[in-house]
C-alpha positions as CSV (number, residue, x, y, z in Angstrom):
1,X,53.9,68.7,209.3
2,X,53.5,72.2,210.3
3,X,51.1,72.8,207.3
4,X,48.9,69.8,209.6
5,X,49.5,72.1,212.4
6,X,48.2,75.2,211.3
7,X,44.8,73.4,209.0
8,X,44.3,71.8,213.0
9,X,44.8,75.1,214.6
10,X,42.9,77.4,212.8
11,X,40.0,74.4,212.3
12,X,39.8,73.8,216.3
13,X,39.7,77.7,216.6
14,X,36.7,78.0,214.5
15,X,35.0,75.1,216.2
16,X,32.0,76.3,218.7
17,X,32.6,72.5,220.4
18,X,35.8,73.5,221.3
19,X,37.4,75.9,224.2
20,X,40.8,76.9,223.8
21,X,42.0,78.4,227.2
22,X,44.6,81.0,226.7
23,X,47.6,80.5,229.6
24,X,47.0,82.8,232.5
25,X,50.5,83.5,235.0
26,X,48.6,82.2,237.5
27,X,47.8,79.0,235.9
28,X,51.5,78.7,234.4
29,X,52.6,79.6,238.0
30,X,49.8,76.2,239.4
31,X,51.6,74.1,236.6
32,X,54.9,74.9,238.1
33,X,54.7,73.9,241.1
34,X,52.6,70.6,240.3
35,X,55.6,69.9,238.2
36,X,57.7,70.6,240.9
37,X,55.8,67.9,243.8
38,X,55.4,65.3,240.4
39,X,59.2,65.0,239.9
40,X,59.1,61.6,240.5
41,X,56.4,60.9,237.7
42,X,57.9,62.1,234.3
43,X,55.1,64.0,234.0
44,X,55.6,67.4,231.5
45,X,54.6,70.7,232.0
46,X,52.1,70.9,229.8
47,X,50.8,67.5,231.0
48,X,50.5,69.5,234.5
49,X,49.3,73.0,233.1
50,X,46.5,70.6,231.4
51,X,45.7,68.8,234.7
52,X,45.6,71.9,236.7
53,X,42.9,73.1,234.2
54,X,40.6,69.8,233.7
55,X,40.9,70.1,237.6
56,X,39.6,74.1,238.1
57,X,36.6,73.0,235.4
58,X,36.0,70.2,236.6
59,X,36.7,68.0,233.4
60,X,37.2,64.2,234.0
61,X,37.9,62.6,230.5
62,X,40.6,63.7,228.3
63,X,40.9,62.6,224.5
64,X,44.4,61.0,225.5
65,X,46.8,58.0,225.1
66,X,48.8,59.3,227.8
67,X,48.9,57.1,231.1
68,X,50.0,60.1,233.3
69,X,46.6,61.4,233.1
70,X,45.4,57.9,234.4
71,X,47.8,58.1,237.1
72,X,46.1,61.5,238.4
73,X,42.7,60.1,238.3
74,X,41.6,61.1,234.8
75,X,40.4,58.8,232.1
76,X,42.6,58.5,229.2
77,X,40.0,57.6,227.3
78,X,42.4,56.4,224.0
79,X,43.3,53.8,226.5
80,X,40.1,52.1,227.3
């Protein structure tokens, strides 16, 4: 498994169709406290750090089964 992990790592890093956003403190610190007002929800931290970031870029769609996304407006477009 972790073999899988680093072939889809180092392949999405040399892909010019992808962005990979390194983690500001600032964005960690925005995930937080989204986390924080979404107890209610289940939602992760990275499901929030990823949110906060579609939401500053203006990114709609996301490549996801995950219905949290729908739940915050997004389309989870893996469940479509």
């Amino acid at each position: 498994m972790r073999q899988s992990a680093i072939r889809l790592t180092r392949d999405l890093r040399n892909d010019t169709n992808t962005l990979i956003i390194p983690q500001t403190s600032e964005q960690f610190a925005q995930a937080f406290d989204f986390y924080q007002r979404r107890l209610d929800k289940g939602y992760s931290l990275t499901d929030c750090a990823s949110m906060a970031i579609m939401r500053q870029l203006e990114i709609v769609e996301i490549l996801s089964f995950d219905r949290h996304f729908q739940q915050e407006g997004f389309r989870a477009l893996l469940r479509e």
